[in-house]
N, C-alpha and C positions, 0 to 999 in steps of 0.2 A: 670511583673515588672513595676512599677511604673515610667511615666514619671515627671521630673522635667522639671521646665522652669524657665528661666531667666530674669529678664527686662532687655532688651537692651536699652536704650535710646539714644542710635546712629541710630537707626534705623528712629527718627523722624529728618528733617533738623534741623541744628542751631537754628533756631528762633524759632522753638516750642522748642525744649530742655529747653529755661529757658527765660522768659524775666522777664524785674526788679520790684521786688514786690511792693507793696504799705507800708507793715510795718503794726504791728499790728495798732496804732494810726488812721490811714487815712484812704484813699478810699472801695470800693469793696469787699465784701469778696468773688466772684467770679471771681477776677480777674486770671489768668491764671498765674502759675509759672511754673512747669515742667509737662512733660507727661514720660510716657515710654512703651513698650509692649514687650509681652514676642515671640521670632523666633517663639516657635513652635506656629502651626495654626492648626484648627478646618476644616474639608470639610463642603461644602455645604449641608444642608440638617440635619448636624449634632446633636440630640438631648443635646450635649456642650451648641447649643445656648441658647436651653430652659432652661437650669439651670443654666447659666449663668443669664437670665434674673429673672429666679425665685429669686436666691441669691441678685442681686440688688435689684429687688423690697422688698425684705425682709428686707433687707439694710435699703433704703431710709421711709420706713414706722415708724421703730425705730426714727429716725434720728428725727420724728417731737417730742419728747420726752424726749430723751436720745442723749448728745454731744458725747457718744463713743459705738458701740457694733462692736461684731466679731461676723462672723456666721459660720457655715459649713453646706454644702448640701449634699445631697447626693441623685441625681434623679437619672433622665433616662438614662439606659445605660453608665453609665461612672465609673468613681474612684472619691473621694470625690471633692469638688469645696470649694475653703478656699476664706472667705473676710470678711473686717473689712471697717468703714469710722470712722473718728473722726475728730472733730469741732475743732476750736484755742478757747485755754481758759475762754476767754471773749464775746463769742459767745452766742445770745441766740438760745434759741431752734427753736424757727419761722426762724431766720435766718439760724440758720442751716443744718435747712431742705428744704432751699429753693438753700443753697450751695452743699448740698450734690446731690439736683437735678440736679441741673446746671451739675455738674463734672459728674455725672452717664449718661448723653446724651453726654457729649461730647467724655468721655470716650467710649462710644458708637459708636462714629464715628472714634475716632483716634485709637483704637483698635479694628478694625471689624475685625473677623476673627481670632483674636489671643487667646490661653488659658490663658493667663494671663496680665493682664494690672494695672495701676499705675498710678494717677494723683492728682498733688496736685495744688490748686484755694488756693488763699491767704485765705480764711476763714476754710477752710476742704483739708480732704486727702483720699482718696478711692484708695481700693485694693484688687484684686482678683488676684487667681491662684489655678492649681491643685497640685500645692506642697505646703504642711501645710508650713506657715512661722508663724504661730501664735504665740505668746510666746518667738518668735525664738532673740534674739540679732541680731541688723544689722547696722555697721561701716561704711559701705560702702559709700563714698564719690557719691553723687547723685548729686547736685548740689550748687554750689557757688556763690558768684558776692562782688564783691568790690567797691565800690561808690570813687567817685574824692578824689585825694589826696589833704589835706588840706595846705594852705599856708604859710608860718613860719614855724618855729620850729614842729610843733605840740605836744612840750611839755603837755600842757596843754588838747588838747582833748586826749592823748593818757593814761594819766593819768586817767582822767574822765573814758575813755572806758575802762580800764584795771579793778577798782574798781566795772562799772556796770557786765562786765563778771565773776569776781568773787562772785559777789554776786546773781548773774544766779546760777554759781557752786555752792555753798552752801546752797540756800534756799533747800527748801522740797518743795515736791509734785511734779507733771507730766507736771504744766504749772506756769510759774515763768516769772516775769519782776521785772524789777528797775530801775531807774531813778539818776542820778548823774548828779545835773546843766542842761545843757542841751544836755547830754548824754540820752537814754535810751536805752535799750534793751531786747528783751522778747526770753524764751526758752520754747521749747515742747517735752514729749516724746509722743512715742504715748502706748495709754495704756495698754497696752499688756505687758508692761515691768515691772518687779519687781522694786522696789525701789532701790536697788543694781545696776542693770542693765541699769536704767536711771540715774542716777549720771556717770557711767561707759560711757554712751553714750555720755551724756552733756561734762562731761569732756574732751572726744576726739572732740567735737566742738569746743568745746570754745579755745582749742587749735590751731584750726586751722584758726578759726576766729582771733587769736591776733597775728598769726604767716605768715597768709595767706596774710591779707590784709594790714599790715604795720600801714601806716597813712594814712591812707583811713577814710573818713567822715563817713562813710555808710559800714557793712557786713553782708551776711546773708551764711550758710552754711545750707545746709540737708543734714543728713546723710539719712542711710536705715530707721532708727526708731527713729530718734531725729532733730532738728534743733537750731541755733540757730542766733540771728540776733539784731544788734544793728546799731543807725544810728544818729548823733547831730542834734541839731532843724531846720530846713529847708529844707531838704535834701532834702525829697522827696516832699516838697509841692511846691508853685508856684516857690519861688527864686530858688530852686536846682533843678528842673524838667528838666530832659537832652528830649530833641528835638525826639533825633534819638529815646531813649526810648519809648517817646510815640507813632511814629510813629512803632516804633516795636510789642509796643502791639496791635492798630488797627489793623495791616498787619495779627497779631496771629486773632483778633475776626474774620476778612476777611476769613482765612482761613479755618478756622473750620467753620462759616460759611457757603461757598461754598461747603463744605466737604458733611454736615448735608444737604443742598440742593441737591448735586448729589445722594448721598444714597438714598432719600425719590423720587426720578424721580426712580432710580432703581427699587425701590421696585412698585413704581405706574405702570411700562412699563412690572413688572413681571408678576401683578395681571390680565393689559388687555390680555399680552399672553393667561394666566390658561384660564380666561374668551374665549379669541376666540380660544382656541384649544375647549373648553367644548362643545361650541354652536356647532362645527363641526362634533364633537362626538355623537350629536342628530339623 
């Protein structure tokens, strides 16, 4: 029987869970927005790893080409291995594959050990598991954040943002923005979803982005297979840049990090073992 696995994203603390994105306009496209990984784990030694790595590298070699593919493997000793990565809209291809690298190392370290893992970098989204989700519809409230509530009334930005979400929901195609004054806001499915199914998706965002965050300046929602996010002009550049923010995304680079440094001493302290058991073995 077939095992499934879940993303838990409780499983990483608070501060990797989600820190506040940049927005399609600005910074990074490697900046760090959520992680997650899936309970069940992989033993030591396990031939998972190597198709795990095979499927990534498979992955990120597309990626210098093509802003979206899905793959399926099927190696050594196991049941099939399902992943997909896909770029934001407006991405190029060199950038993309230099995002999708980014996320495939770190996703390396925050999910070592697990059968399935999830991480989305403001430029790209990568995902593996050995339960097919491919094709699959996913609602699933993943991450959210609401930016400062605006001052007055907010008649007028609520207006502006209501008009730019609507016209999110209505446009065509997989990756859509619009702009109202100094409203904007951009949506994504990811592309695995019928045309049917990403409207279906979009619209349960955008719901929850006009319902969720009030009068808030700044929202962004992911679901399992769609997001969406809109924010008024300044928000996230110098004048609206919150403190704690940025010291929260440092404290994420810090972490990961030290993460990717303690695994690479591991793996160095494993190889001199092999090495001084070998020599003994002479």
């Amino acid at each position: 029987m077939q095992q499934r696995t879940h993303l838990t994203l409780s499983l990483f603390l608070p501060l990797l869970l989600y820190t506040t994105p940049s927005f399609s306009f600005f910074p990074s496209t490697d900046s760090f927005v959520y992680g997650g990984c899936s309970q069940l784990k992989y033993g030591p030694g396990s031939p998972y790893q190597f198709n795990i790595n095979s499927l990534l590298t498979s992955l990120l070699s597309s990626s210098s080409f093509i802003t979206y593919n899905n793959s399926t493997y099927s190696g050594q000793g196991s049941s099939p291995l399902y992943g997909l990565y896909q770029c934001r809209g407006d991405v190029s291809t060199s950038d993309c594959y230099r995002c999708v690298q980014t996320a495939i190392s770190q996703i390396g370290v925050l999910c070592s050990g697990s059968c399935g893992g999830a991480i989305q970098l403001e430029g790209c989204f990568v995902k593996y598991d050995n339960a097919s989700f491919l094709g699959a519809p996913d609602k699933t409230m993943v991450a959210n954040k609401c930016g400062p509530v605006t001052s007055g009334s907010g008649t007028d930005l609520l207006s502006r943002r209501d008009e730019v979400l609507t016209e999110l929901g209505s446009r065509g195609g997989s990756f859509r923005v619009s702009t109202v004054g100094y409203v904007s806001g951009m949506a994504q499915c990811v592309g695995d979803l019928s045309a049917a199914e990403c409207a279906d998706c979009l619209s349960e965002a955008i719901e929850r982005a006009r319902g969720g965050c009030g009068a808030s300046m700044s929202g962004d929602v992911y679901l399992g297979k769609c997001y969406v996010r809109y924010t008024a002009s300044g928000v996230y550049g110098k004048a609206g840049n919150d403190s704690s923010d940025d010291e929260a995304g440092k404290t994420v680079a810090i972490i990961i990090g030290l993460l990717a440094g303690v695994f690479l001493v591991v793996l160095f302290l494993s190889f001199l073992r092999k090495v001084f058991e070998a020599g003994k073995g002479k």
